[in-house]
N, C-alpha and C positions, 0 to 999 in steps of 0.2 A: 504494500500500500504506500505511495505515494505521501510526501509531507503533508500537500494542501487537500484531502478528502481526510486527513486526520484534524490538522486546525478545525474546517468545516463541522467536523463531529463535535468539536467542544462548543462551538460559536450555538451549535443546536439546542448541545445539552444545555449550557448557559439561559439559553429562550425559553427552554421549557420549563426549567428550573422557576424562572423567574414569573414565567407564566403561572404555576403551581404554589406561586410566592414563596419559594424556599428563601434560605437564608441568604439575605442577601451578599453575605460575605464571599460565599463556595460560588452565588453565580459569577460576582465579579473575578475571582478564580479562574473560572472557566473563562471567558472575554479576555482575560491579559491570555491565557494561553494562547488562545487562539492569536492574539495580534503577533505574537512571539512565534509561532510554530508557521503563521503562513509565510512570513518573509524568513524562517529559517533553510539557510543551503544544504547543509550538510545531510544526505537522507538520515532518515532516525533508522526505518531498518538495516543501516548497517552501521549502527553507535551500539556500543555495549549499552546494560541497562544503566551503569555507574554514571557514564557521560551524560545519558538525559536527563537523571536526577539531577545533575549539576547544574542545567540552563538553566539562566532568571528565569525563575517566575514558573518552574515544574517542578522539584520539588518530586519526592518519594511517591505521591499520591497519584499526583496529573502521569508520572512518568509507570506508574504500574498499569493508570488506562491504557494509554499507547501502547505498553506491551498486550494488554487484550487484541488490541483492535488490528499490531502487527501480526500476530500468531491466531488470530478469530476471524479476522473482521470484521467484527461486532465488540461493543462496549458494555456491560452489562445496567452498567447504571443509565446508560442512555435508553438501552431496552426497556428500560424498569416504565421509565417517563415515555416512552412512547404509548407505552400498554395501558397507560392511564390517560392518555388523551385520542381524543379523537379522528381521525386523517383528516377529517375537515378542517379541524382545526389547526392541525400540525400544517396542514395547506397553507392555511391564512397566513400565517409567521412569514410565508415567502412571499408576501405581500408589500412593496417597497412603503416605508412610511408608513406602516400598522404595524406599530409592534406590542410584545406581549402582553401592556399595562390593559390595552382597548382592547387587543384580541380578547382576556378575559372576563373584559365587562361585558361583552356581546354576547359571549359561549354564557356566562355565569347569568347576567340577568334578565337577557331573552332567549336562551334556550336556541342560542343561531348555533349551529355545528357544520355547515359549510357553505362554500363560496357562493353558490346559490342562493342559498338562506341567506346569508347576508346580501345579495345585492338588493332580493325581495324584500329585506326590511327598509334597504336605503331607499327602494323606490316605495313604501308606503309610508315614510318619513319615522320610522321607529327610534332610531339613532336619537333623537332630537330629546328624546324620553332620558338619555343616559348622564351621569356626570361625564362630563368633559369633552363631548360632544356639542359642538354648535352647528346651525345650518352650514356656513363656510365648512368646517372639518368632514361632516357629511357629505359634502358634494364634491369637496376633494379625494375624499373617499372613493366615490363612484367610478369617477373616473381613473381614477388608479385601479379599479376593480375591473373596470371594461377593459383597460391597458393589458392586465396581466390574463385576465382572458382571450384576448387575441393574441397574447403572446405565448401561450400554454401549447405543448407538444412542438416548439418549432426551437431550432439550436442556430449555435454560431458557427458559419463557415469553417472559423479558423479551428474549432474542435474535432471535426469532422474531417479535416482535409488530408492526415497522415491515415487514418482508417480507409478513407477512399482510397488512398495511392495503395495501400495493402490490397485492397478490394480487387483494384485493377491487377495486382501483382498476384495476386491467389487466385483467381478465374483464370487468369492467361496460362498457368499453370495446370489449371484441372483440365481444359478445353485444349481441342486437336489445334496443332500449329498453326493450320487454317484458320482461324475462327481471329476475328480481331476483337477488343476489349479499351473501351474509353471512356471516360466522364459524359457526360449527357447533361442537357436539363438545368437547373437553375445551379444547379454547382458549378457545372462548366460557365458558366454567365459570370464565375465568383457572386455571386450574390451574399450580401453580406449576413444575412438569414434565412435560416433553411425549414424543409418541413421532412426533405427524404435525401438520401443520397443515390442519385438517378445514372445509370450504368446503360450504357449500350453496346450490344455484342451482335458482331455480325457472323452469322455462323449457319450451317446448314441443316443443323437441328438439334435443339438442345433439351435435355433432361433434368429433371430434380435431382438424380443419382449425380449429376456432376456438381450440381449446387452444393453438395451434403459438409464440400472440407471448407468451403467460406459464408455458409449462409447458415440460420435454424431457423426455423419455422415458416417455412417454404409455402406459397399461397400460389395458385397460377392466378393471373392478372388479365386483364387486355394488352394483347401484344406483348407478353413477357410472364416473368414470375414475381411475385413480393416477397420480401424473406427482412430477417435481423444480420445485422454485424454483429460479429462479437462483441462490440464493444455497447451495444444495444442500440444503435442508430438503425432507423426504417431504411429498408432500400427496394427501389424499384429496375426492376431489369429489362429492358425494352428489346427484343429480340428481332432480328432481320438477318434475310438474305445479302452475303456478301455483294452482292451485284447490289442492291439500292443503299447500302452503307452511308452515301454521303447525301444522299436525299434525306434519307428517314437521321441521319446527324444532323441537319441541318434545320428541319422541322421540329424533333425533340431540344434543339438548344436554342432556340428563338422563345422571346417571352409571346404571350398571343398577342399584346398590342403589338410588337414588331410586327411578326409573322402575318398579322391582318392587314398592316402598310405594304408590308410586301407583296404579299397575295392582292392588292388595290392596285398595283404599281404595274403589276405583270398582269393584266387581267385573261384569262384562257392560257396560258405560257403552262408548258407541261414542265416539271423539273424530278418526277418520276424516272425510279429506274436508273440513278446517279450514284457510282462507285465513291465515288471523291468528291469531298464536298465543294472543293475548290471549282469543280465545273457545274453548281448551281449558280454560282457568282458571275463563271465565263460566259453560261446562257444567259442572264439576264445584262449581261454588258457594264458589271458592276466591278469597282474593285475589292478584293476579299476584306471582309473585316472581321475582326477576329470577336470571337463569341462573347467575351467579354461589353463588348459593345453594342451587343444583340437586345437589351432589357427596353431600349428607348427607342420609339419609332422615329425620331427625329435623327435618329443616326445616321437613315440612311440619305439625310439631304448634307451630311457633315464631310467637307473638305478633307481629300483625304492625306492622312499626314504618318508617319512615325510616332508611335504611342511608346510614352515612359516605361524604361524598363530599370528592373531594379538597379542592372552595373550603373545605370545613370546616375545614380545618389550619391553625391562625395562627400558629404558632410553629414552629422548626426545632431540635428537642433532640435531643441527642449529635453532638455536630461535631469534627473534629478537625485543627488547624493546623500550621502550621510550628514550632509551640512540642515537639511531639512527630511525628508521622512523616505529617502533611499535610502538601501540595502549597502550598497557598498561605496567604498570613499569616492573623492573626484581624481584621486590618479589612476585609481582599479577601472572607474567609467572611462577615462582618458587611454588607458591600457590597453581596454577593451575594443574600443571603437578603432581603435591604431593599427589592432592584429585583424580587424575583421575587414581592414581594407579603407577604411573610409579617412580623408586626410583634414577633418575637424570636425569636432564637437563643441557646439553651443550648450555652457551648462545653465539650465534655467531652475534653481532652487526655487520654493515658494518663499513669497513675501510676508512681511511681516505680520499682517493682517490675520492671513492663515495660522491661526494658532492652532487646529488641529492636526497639521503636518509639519509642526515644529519652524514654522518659517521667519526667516534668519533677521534677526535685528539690524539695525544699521552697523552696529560694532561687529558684526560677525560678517555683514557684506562685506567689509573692508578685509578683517580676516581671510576670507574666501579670496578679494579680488588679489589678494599678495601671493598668496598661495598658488593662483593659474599664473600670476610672471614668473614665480618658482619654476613651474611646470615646465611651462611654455620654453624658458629658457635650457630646460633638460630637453626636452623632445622635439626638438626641431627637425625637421620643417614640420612636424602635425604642431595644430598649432588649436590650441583653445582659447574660446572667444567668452567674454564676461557676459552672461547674461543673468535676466530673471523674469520666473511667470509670477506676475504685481496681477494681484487681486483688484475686478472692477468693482467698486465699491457701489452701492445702492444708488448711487447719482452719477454712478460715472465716470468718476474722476480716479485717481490710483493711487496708492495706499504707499510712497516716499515723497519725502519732499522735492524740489524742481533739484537741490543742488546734486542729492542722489540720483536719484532717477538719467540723471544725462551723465553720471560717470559709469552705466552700462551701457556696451556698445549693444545691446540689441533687447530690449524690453518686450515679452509675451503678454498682453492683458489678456485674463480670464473673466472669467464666470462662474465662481465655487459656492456662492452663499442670493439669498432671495429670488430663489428659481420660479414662483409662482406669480411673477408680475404679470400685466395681461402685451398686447402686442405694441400697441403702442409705446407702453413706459420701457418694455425691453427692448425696443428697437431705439429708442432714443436713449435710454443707458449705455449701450454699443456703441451709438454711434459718438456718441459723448467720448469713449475712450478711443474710439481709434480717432478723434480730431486733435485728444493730446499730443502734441509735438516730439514725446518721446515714445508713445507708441510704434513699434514697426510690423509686430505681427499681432493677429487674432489668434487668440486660442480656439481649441474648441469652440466654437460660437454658440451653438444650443444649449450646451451640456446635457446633449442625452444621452443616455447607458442601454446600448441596445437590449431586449428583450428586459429590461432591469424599471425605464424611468425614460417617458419619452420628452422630448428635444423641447425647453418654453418656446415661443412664439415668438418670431420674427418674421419681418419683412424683408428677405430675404436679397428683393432687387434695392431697397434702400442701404442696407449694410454694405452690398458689394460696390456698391455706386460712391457711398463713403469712403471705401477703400480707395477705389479706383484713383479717387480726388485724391486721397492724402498718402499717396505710396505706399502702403501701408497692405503687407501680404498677409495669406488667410492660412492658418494649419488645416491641414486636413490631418488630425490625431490618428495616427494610425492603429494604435491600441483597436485589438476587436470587437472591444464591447462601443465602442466609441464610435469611428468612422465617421467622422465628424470636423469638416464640414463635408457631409451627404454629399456622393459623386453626381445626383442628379442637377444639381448649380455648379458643376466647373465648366460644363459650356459655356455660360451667362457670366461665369468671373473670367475664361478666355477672351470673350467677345471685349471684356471692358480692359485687357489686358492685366490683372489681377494675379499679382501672381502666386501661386501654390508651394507652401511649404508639406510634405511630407515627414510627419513628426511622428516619433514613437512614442512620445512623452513618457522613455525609460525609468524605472523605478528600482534598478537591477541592472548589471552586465546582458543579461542575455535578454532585458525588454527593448533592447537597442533591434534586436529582430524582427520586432511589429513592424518593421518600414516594411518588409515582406508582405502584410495586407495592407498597410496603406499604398503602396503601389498597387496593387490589384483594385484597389476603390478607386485609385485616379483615375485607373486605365479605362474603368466604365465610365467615367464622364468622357473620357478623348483628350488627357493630358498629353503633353509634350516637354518636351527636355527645358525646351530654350522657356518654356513657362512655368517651372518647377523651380522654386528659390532655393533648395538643396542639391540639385541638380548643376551648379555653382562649383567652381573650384576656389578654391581658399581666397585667391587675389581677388576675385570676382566678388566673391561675397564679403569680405573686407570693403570694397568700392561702393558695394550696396549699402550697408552699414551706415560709410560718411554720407551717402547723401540725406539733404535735408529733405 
């Protein structure tokens, strides 16, 4: 078992605990564990027992559950609290913004025990009946309930994606030489949220008997079979004849609103009976785009160009260290980024404001800023840039004074605190910090968490248009819960020439690797190199930097 589905275990027990109003000493307990054991590196199944007892904050007790859950995988005291609460209820908990105090007022004094039940009380106004409960909370309630309902049964790309490549690599194995084996479907799209993991095999006839060493639970389908991955993700297998391979490819990886432009476009045009997908493109007199680019109908009136690929990223900007609520120091990030090929890192600690990620006072910016001339002057030519992500403050404005703020060469305004404003005031909060003069990039712009906490409300063409006025470039967060800013607006920040930072907003050495799906998000909007601000070589992005 893995570090972080053991943290997760404590972080549960903790909820339940607290839901059960145990003592609240043991739940708090459990919650420092867990913030301890997710950012811990070193795996625990291979620490003696003496070592784990030893971490802050585990102790004989925390460190005999992990050995359950290492040697079981299962916890017993966690079992215990399971058995005494309900699924419905243990449901709710995963509920962003409901946590145990109201789950138990619901469960305890109407008698709600699942997600159902509770939306049916919030639409007959029952909530309103509770302490702590007002109309506002109620109705923010709601919609967080419809949220996590449409998001229920569907995962992230980036969880899914080493299972798929196994997928492909264990079919092509079991299946005669003949037979080809590829991604399909909304994965091949990278879509950043998924519901199946969609496989197409072209082959001359296939059986459950070959299914048996990569699939359970085998279903026949239309046009294919259904079956589980090991690892429990749904998958759908689309079966065809080698001979229409790149037909029936190219209609399985189209989203339907494409697929329906296209079919508008060609009207009667046969593209049946096509080995290679590359000659549905040749008969409609198109140039190939790649599947990625397949989800927006508008794609196919898009110039066609050279789409961002990962070698294109020289630099690694927004990173964050043990200076604020990273895992490891700024020379180990600096280290890191050096050996993985990339010739600078922009380090963006949080600001001081963010008090819940340790962020860095002014005597400690200065601290930090001596410490990268240190660096810098060891590792040359990589070469790290002073940055920081400055909290947008409830008006706007950012959280150092002017003399600070302009002795970093590159400032990230975020969005970490009063997410519930309506569109107006958030749009004009935005735009307020990107007219600040030391602004250079947007962070995340929404702060949504995919399938977690969706994106507040902006105006989307006012922001970019903001930008566009005050030079001032947009992250597209490559983190997978994030993806953010949405690849369906880098056409619209292209058009205003806007330019796209690809950011991993690293938290860790190896978060420096999210550029890997932040490149597959740009690539669906129709990025390019020359429009990518990491995309940049050292001297280039230094040039960038001085301008006003």
């Amino acid at each position: 078992m893995d570090n972080k589905p053991i943290a997760k275990a404590f972080q549960f027990l903790g909820e339940l605990m607290e839901l059960h109003e145990e003592n609240p000493f043991k739940v708090r307990s459990y919650q420092n564990a867990y913030m301890t054991l997710r950012k811990w590196e070193q795996p625990l199944g291979e620490m003696p027992f003496e070592e784990i007892e030893a971490i802050k904050g585990v102790g004989k007790a925390i460190a005999g559950k992990i050995k359950e859950l290492l040697d079981s995988g299962q916890m017993q005291t966690l079992e215990k609290y399971k058995a005494q609460t309900p699924e419905g209820v243990q449901e709710m908990l995963q509920i962003k913004g409901f946590g145990p105090k109201k789950v138990r007022t619901v469960w305890k004094d109407l008698g709600v025990e699942t997600v159902g039940e509770l939306l049916y009380a919030i639409n007959e106004n029952r909530l309103l009946e509770l302490k702590g409960f007002g109309k506002k909370t109620q109705e923010e309630l709601r919609q967080q309930l419809e949220y996590y309902r449409l998001s229920k049964d569907k995962f992230l790309y980036a969880s899914a994606e080493s299972e798929a490549l196994a997928l492909v690599e264990s079919l092509q194995a079991a299946l005669p030489d003949s037979a080809v084996v590829e991604w399909t479907g909304a994965i091949r799209r990278r879509e950043p949220v998924l519901e199946s993991i969609e496989l197409l095999v072209g082959t001359a006839g296939l059986s459950p008997s070959e299914l048996g060493a990569s699939l359970t639970e085998i279903q026949p389908a239309a046009g294919g079979w259904r079956g589980v991955s090991p690892s429990g993700f749904p998958v759908m297998l689309h079966v065809c004849h080698p001979e229409e391979f790149g037909s029936k490819q190219f209609r399985h990886s189209a989203s339907p609103s494409f697929l329906d432009a296209f079919i508008s476009r060609f009207p009667g045009q046969d593209f049946r009976g096509l080995a290679e997908e590359t000659a549905v493109f040749e008969r409609a007199g198109l140039t190939y785009l790649a599947p990625e680019l397949r989800s927006a109908p508008d794609a196919l009136n898009w110039v066609a160009h050279e789409l961002l690929s990962e070698e294109d990223i020289r630099g690694v900007v927004h990173a964050h260290s043990t200076y604020s609520d990273g895992i490891h120091t700024l020379q180990e990030m600096a280290k890191y980024a050096r050996s993985a090929g990339f010739a600078y890192l922009l380090i963006t600690d949080h600001s001081k404001s963010a008090f819940y990620a340790n962020g860095l006072s002014i005597e400690r910016v200065l601290a930090q800023m001596a410490e990268i001339d240190a660096l810098n002057a060891a590792m040359a030519p990589f070469r790290i840039f002073k940055g920081i992500e400055s909290d947008i403050l409830a008006d706007g404005s950012l959280d150092y004074p002017e003399e600070i703020l302009a002795q970093f060469e590159v400032v990230i305004a975020s969005v970490h605190s009063n997410l519930k404003m309506d569109e107006a005031k958030a749009t004009a909060r935005i735009i307020r910090a990107i007219e600040n003069p030391h602004t250079r990039i947007l962070g995340h712009p929404t702060g949504r968490l995919l399938l977690s906490r969706p994106g507040y409300p902006l105006d989307h063409h006012a922001v970019i248009d903001a930008c566009a006025a005050q030079g001032v470039a947009i992250e597209l967060n490559a983190n997978p819960y994030r993806l953010d800013l949405d690849w369906s607006w880098i056409p619209y920040a292209m058009e205003k020439q806007v330019l796209i930072s690809i950011n991993p907003d690293a938290h860790s050495r190896e978060g420096i690797r999210d550029i890997h799906f932040g490149v597959m998000a740009a690539r669906k909007g129709g990025l390019t190199k020359t429009l990518c601000l990491n995309a940049m070589e050292p001297e280039q992005f230094a040039a960038w930097m001085k301008r006003p």
